[in-house]
C-alpha positions in Angstrom: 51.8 109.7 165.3 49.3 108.3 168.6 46.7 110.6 166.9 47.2 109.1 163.6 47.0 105.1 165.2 44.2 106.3 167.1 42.3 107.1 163.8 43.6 103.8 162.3 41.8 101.7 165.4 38.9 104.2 164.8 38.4 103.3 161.1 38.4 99.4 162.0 36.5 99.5 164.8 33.5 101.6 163.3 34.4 99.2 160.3 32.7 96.7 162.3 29.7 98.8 163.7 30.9 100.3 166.8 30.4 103.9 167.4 32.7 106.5 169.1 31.3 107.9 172.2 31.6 111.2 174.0 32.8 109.4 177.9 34.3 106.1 179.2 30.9 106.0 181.6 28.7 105.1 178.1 31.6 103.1 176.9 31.9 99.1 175.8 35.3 99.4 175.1 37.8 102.1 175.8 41.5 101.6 174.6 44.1 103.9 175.7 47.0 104.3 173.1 49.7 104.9 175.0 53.5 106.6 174.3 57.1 105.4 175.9 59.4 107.7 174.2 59.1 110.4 177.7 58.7 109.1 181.3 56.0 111.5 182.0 53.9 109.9 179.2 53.9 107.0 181.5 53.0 108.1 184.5 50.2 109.6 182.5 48.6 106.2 181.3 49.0 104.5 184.6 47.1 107.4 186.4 44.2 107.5 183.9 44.0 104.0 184.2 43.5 104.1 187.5 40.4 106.5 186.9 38.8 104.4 183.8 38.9 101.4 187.2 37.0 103.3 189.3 34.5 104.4 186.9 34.0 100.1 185.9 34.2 99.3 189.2 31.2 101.7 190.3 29.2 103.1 187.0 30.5 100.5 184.0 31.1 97.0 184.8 30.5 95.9 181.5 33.7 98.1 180.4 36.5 96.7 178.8 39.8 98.1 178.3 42.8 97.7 176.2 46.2 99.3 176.3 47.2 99.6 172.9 50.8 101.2 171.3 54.4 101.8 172.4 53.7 101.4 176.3 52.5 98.3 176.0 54.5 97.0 173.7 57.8 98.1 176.1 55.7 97.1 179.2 53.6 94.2 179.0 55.2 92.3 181.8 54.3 95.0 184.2 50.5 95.8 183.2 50.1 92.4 183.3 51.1 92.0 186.9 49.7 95.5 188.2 46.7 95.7 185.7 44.4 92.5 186.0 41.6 94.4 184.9 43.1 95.3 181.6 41.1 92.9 178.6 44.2 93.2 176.4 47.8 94.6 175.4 48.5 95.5 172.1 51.8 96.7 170.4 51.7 99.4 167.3 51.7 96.4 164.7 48.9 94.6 166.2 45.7 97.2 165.5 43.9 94.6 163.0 43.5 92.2 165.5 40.8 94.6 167.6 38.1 94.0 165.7 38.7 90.0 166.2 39.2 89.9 169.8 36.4 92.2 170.5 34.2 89.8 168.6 35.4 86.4 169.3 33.8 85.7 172.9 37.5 85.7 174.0 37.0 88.7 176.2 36.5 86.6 179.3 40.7 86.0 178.7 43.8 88.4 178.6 44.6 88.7 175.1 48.8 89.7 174.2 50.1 90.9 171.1 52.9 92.3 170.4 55.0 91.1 167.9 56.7 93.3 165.6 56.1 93.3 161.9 58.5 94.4 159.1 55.6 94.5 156.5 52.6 96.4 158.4 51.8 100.1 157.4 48.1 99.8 157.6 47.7 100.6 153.3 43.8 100.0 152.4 42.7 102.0 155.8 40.8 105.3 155.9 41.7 107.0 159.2 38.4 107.9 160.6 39.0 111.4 161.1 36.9 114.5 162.7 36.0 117.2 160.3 38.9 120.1 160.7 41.8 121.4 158.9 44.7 119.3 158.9 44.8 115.8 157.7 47.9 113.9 159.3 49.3 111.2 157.1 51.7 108.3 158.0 54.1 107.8 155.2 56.5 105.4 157.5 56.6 103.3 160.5 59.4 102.1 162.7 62.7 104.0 163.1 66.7 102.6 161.7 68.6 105.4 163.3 69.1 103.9 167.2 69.6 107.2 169.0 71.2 105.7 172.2 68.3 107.8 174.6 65.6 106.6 172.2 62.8 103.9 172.6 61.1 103.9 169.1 63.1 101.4 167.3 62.3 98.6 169.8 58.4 99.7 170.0 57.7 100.4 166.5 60.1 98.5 164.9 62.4 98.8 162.0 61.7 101.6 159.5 59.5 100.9 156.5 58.1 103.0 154.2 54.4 103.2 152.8 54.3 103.0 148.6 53.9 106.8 147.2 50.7 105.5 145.5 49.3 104.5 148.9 49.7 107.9 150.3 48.6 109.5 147.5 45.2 107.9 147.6 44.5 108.5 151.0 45.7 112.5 151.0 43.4 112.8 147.6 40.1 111.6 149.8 41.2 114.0 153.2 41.3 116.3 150.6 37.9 115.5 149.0 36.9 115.1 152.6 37.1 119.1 152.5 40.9 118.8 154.8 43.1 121.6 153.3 46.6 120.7 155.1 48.4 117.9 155.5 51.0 116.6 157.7 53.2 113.8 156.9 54.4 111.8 160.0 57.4 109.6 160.2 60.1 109.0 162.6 62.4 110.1 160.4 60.4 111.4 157.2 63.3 112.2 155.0 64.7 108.6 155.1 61.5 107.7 153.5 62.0 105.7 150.2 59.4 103.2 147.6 59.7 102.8 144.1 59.0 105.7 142.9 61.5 107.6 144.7 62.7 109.5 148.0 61.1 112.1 150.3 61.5 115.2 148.0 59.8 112.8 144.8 56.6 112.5 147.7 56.5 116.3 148.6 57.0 117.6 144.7 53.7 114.9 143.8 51.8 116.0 147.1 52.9 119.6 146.6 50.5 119.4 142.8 47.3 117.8 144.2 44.6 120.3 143.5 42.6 121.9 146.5 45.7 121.3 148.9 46.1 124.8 150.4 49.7 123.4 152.7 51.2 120.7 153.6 54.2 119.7 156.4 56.0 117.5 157.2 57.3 116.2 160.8 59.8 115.1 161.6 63.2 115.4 159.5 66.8 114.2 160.4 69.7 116.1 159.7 71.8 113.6 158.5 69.1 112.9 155.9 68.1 116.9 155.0 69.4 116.9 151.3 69.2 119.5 148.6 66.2 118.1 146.8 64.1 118.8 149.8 65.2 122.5 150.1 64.6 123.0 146.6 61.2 121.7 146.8 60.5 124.2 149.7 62.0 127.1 147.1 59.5 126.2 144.6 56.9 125.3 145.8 56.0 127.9 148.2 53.3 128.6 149.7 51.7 125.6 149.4 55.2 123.3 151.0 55.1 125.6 154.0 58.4 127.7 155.1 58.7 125.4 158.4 61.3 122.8 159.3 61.4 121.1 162.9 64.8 119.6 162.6 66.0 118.3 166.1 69.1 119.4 167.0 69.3 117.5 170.7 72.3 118.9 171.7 75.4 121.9 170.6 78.1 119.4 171.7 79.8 117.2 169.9 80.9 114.8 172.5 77.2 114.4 173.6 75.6 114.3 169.7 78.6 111.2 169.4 77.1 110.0 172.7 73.9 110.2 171.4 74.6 108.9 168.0 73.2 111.4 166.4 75.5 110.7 163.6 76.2 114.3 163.0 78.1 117.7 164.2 77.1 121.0 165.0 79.1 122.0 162.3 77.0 119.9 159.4 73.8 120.7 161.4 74.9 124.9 161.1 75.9 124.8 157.6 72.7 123.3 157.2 70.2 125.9 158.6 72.6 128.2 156.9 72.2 126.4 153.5 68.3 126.3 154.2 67.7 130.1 155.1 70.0 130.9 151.9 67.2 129.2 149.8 64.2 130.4 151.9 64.8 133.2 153.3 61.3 133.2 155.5 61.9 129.7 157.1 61.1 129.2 160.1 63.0 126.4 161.9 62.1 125.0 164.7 63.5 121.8 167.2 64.1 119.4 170.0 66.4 119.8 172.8 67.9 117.5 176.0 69.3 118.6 178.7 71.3 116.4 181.4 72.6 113.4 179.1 74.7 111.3 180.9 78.2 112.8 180.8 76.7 116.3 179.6 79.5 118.7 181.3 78.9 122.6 182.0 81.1 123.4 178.7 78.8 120.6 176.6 75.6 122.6 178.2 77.1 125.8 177.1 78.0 125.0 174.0 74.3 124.2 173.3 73.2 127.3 174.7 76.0 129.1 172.3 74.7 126.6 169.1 71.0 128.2 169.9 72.5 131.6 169.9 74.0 130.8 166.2 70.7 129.4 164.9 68.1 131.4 166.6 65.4 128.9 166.6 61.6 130.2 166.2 60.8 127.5 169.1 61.9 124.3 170.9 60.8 121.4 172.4 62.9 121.1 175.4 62.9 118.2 178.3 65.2 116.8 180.9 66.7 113.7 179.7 65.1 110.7 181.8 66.2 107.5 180.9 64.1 104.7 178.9 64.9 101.0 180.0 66.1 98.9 177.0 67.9 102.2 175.5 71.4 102.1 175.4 72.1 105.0 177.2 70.2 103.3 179.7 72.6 102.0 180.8 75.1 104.2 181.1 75.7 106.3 184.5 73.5 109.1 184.9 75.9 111.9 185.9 74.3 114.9 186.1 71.8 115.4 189.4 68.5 116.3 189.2 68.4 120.0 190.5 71.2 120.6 188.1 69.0 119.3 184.9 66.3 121.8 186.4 68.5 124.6 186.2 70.4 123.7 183.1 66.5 123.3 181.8 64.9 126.6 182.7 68.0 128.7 181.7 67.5 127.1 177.9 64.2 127.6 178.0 64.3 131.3 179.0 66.7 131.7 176.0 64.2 130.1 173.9 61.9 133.1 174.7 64.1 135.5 174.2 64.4 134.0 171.1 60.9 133.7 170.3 59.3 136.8 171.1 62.4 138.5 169.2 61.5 136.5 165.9 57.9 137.2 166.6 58.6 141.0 167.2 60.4 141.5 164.0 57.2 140.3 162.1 55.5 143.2 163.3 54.5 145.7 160.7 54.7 143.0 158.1 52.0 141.1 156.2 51.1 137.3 156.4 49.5 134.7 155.3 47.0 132.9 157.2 45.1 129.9 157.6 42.1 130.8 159.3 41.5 127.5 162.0 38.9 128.4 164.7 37.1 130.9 167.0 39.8 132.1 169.7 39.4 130.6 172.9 39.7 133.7 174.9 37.5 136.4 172.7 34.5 135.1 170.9 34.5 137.8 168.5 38.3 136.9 167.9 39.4 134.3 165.5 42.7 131.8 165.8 44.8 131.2 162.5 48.2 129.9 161.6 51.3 131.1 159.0 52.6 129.2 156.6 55.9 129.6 159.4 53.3 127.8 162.1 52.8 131.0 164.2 49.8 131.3 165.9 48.2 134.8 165.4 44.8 135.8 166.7 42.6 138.6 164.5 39.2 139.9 164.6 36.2 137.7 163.3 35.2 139.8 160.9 33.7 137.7 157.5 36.5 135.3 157.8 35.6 131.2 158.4 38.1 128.7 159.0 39.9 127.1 155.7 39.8 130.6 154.5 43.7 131.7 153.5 44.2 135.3 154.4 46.7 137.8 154.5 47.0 140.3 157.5 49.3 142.9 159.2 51.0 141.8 162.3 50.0 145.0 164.8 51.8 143.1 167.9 53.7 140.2 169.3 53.9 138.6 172.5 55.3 135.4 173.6 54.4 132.4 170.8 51.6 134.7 170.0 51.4 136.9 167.2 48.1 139.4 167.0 46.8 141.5 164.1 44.6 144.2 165.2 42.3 147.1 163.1 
């Protein structure tokens, strides 16, 4: 979603004449877009804002800076009192006014904005983006679910959902702009709702624009995964790719209640089961927290037993940290440190297990890919994706990236998958 805003900001800035640069040391005006749903994210912004000071301080004096997006919506007060060198602080619903304050000889003063809007979903912008494959697309801002650990409703807002004509327009010119996948964004992407109808109505009219080679989607909520959807994976295949990330959070019931997750493991198994019934191939994919406050050993293993029943391709997996102004905030953070740690690296090394035992069983078999980029590692190796979001690495051998191919997969190791002559 940050990748998406900063592409919005982009498009108005350049709107007005500026030009992107390649470092902060040739820069008039940096602006860091900034993220509050993990602590770590945090820590990140302050640091690199203590490095964009030292370079105005000694090479750019001229340099302004803005802190734009969630963190400074959630934490004005402090960048204000620890940040006097910051030009302006900006919250997610507030982009259009860049180009103004940039412009209006106000620069010498500390500009604050950061009122929420119930209407704003930046329709009529162009996201300035870089030549490459995938296209992401917005198709909703702002989030209605409240998850008690979760910042995003009080930094983005309430949910609201961008017309189906809207997004329409803007995936038919990535596409003419030669981008052959696209990735709808939302907090919750299968709440989304206009006129013309729900989340599965958007994917079936995406799912028929000509030159679209795939498009996904990121990320779903159970309680709102509904039979419409799975049947527009069923038949539209390949182009809707055979991928769901569908954050699962937790195996307990107690903590998912605690969480208000507003669902069970029960309705969130019958749904994977209800999913791979349809689609056999999907892969399915999701978040995980460990260390909620009240998580007991039993909670932790039941997770660890839910992730056994599902068999996940991969995870996301953190230590729960709490976000001020969350409602579980507030609650008593029972379980210590060193015990999230080990709770945390035990899940993740089932995850691998996991992983490299879905990726093994793909050996032997042939798949499509969409071919992305020279590898990293090999220059005479090239790095492509399946339709399942694997990465497998192949020989460059007349293959250029766009190009859909199909390959065997010779071996398998860790998230990697490798096809080989």
């Amino acid at each position: 979603m940050n990748v998406y805003d900063s592409e919005i900001i982009a498009a108005l800035l350049q709107e007005k004449g500026l030009e992107e640069v390649t470092s902060p040391e040739k820069a008039d005006v940096v602006l860091l877009n900034t993220c509050s749903v993990r602590e770590l994210a945090e820590q990140k912004i302050h640091t690199r804002l203590g490095q964009l000071r030292i370079i105005q301080e000694t090479t750019n004096p001229t340099m302004i800076m803005g802190v734009v997006g969630c963190m400074a919506q959630n934490l004005k007060k402090s960048l204000l009192q620890k940040k006097p060198y910051i030009t302006f602080i900006l919250g997610p619903d507030s982009y259009r006014n860049i180009p103004k304050i940039l412009t209006s000889n106000r620069t010498s003063s500390r500009v604050i904005d950061t009122h929420l809007s119930s209407m704003e979903l930046y329709d009529g912008l162009f996201p300035a983006r870089h030549e490459g494959i995938n296209a992401w697309i917005s198709i909703s801002r702002g989030c209605d679910k409240f998850c008690t650990y979760c910042i995003v409703p009080y930094t983005r807002g309430r949910e609201r959902s961008r017309s189906s004509e809207s997004i329409l327009q803007e995936a038919k010119r990535a596409i003419d702009k030669g981008f052959v996948e696209i990735t709808l964004l939302g907090q919750n992407v299968n709440s989304y709702r206009s006129s013309s109808g729900g989340f599965s109505e958007l994917l079936l009219q995406l799912a028929q624009l000509s030159g679209l080679k795939r498009l996904r989607y990121t990320s779903p909520h159970p309680q709102d995964m509904n039979d419409d959807v799975i049947a527009v994976h069923k038949d539209y295949y390949p182009v809707v790719c055979d991928h769901i990330h569908l954050p699962l959070q937790s195996g307990s019931n107690s903590i998912l209640k605690a969480m208000n997750r507003t669902y069970t493991w029960e309705h969130y198994l019958s749904l994977v089961e209800k999913i791979r019934s349809a689609v056999p191939t999907m892969s399915i994919t999701t978040d995980m927290i460990v260390g909620f406050p009240g998580e007991t050993e039993k909670d932790y293993e039941d997770t660890l037993d839910m992730m056994e029943k599902v068999r996940f391709d991969a995870a996301f997996m953190f230590k729960y940290s709490p976000r001020p102004g969350t409602k579980a905030a507030i609650l008593v953070d029972t379980v210590p440190e060193d015990v999230k740690s080990v709770r945390l690296n035990r899940m993740i090394r089932l995850q691998n297990k996991h992983t490299l035992e879905k990726n093994q069983a793909l050996i032997g078999k042939k798949v499509e890919i969409l071919v992305e980029k020279e590898s990293t590692k090999n220059p005479y190796e090239m790095m492509g994706r399946t339709s399942t979001n694997k990465i497998v690495i192949f020989p460059a051998l007349k293959v250029k990236p766009k190009d859909l191919i199909t390959r065997t997969i010779t071996d398998a190791q860790g998230v990697t998958l490798f096809s080989k002559p």
